[in-house]
N, C-alpha and C positions, 0 to 999 in steps of 0.2 A: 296763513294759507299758502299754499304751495302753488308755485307758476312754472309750465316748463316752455322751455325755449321752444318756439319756434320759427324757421329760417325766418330769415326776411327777406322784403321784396329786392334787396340789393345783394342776394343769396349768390347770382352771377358774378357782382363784383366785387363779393369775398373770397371766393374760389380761385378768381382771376389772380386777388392782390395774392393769397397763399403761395402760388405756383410761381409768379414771380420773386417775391420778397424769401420767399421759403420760412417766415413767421406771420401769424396774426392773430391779434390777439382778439377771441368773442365772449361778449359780457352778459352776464345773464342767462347763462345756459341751465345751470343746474338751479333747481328750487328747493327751497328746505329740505322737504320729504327726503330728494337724493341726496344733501348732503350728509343732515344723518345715517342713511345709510351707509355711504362712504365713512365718517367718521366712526361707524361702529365697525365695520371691515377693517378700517386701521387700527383700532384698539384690539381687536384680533389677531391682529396680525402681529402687532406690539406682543402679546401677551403670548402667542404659540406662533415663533417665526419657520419657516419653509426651512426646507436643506439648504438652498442658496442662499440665505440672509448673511449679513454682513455688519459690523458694526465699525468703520472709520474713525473713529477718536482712538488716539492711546489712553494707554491707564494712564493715569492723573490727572490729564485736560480736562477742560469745564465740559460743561455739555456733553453731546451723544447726537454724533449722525449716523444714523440706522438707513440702511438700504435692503429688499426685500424684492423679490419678484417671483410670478407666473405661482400667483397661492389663489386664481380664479376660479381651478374647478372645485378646492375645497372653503373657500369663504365666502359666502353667498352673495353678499353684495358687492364684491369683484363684479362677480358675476352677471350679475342681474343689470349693472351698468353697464358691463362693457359691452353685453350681447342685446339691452331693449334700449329704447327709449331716445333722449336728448345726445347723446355720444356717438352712438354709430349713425345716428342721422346726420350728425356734424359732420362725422367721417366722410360718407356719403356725400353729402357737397361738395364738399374741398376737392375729394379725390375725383368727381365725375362717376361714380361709378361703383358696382357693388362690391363692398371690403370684405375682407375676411379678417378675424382677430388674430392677432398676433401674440402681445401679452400686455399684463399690466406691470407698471415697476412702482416701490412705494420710496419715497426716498424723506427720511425725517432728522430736522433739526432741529434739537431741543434749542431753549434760551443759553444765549452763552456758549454756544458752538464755535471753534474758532478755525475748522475745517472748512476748505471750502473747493468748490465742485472745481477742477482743471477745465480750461480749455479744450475741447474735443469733440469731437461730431459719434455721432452714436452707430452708422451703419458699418465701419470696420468692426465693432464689436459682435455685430451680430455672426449667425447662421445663416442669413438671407441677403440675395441682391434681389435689386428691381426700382424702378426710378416710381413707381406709383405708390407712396407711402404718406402717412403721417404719424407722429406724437401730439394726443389730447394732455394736457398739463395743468390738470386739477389741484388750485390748493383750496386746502377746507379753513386755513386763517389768512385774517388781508397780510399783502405785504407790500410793504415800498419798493418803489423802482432799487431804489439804493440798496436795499436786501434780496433782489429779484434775480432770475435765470437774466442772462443777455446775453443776447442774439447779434451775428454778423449778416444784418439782409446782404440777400441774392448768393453766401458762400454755397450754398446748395447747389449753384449754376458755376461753380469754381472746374468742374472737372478734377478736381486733388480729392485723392483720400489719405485720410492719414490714421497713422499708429495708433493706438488707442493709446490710455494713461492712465495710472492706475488712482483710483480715488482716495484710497489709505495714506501716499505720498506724495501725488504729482507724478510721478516717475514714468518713462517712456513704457510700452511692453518689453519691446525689445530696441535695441538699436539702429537697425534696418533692414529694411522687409521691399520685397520685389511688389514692383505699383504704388506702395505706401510712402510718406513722407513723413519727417517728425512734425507735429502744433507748431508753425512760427509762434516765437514771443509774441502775443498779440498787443498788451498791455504798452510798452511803447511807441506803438506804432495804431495806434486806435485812433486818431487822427484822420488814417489813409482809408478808415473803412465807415461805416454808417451801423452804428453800434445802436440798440435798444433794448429797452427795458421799457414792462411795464407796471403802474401803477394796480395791482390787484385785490378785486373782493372775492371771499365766498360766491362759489359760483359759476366766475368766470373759467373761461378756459384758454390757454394758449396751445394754441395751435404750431408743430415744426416738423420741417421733413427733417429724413435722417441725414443728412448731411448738411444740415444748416449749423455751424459752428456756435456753440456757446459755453458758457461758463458762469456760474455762480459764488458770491462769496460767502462764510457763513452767518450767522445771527448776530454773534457777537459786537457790541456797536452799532448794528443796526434793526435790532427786532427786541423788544421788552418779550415777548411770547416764543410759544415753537413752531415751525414751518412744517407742518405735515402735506407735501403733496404725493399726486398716485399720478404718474402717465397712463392712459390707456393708450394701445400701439394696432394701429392698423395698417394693414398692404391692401393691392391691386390687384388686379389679373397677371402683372407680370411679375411676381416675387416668385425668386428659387431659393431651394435650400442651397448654399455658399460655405467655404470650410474658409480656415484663417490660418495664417504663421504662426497663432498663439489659439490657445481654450477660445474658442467663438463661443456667444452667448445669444441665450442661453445653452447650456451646454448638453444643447440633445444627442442622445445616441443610439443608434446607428441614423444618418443622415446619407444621403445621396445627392451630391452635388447635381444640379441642375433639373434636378426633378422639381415639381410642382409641390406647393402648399398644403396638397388636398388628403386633410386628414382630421382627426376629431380634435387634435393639437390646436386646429386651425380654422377654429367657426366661422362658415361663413354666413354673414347677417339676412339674415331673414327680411323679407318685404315688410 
């Protein structure tokens, strides 16, 4: 039988810990029903990927990390979660206020994947500024902390942005960009910061703004299975369209710097 989440009575002081910490992790969001539908959207999506998809492993490596994004207005159950239900209600609390969708991104790690996600915060990637945002960070198989996305709480209150990097290598975009900084090495110095990970089921969701610093490793060694997750991405009242030193992503066009969100790109959530 299918259960969907609804807030709970400490709904304040998950929204609070979000905004501070810039991750939190809620459990029990999605119930069967959705995640079927989500797991049939990714086999969709596997099977017929968008323009933008991507495949990260070279030839001969094991495995296969597949990345995908913004295929919501044509796969239905993109759709149907990102714009009803247990997801934008999340969004909705975290953020205080009514979201607009942004996009969904799918990111998959077969068994045996030896790829693994760089150090980087996601908002120089984008086409948008604006400090009211979140990433929903659905995976549809459990995975160990040890195999998991991890997060640097409170870098989202850092004031630094930095370069992006590319997922194929590790590799900077460029080597340096006006406001931007290169990822410090984080991994010898993890010590100086308050690093997390967490333990996840079917279901849950991790919740991160776009500038909350993280990084993943892949499968291999740590997952018998494959990591299929799907972000769904929501903003605020105050997100602009933003241009970049490099292709900004998604790579919409024609865009106008500082204008508003307000377009059919960009649902906004219904009461």
């Amino acid at each position: 039988m299918d259960t969907e989440h609804r807030i709970r009575p400490d709904a304040a002081d998950l929204a609070a810990a979000f905004q501070r910490d810039g991750v939190v992790c809620v459990r029990r969001v999605l119930g069967e029903a959705h995640l079927a539908l989500l797991a049939d959207a990714v086999d969709q999506n596997l099977a017929s990927p968008g323009p933008w998809a991507n495949d990260y492993t070279p030839q001969g490596q094991t495995g296969r990390f597949f990345g995908d994004y913004v295929n919501w207005e044509r796969i239905g159950g993109y759709r149907q979660l990102a714009l009803e239900g247990p997801l934008p209600q999340l969004a909705r609390n975290l953020l205080g206020e009514t979201p607009r969708f942004f996009h969904e991104h799918t990111l998959v790690k077969e068994r045996d994947t030896s790829e693994v996600t760089p150090w980087h915060h996601d908002e120089p990637y984008y086409c948008v500024d604006g400090a009211s945002n979140v990433s929903l960070w659905v995976s549809l198989d459990p995975v160990p902390r040890q195999a998991g996305v991890e997060f640097i709480v409170g870098s989202h209150l850092w004031g630094r942005r930095f370069v992006p990097r590319k997922f194929v290598d590790q590799s900077s975009y460029v080597d340096d960009a006006h406001g931007f900084e290169l990822v410090p090495d984080i991994d010898p110095v993890r010590d100086q910061h308050e690093v997390v990970s967490f333990d996840v089921e079917p279901g849950d969701v991790i919740a991160f703004h776009y500038r909350t610093l993280h990084g993943a490793p892949g499968t291999a060694g740590h997952m018998n299975t494959r990591r299929r997750a799907v972000s769904f991405r929501y903003v605020g009242g105050d997100a602009r369209f933003a241009t970049r030193p490099w292709l900004h992503s998604p790579p919409y066009d024609p865009i106008t710097p500082g204008e508003p969100l307000d377009n059919e790109r960009f649902p906004l959530i219904s009461a």
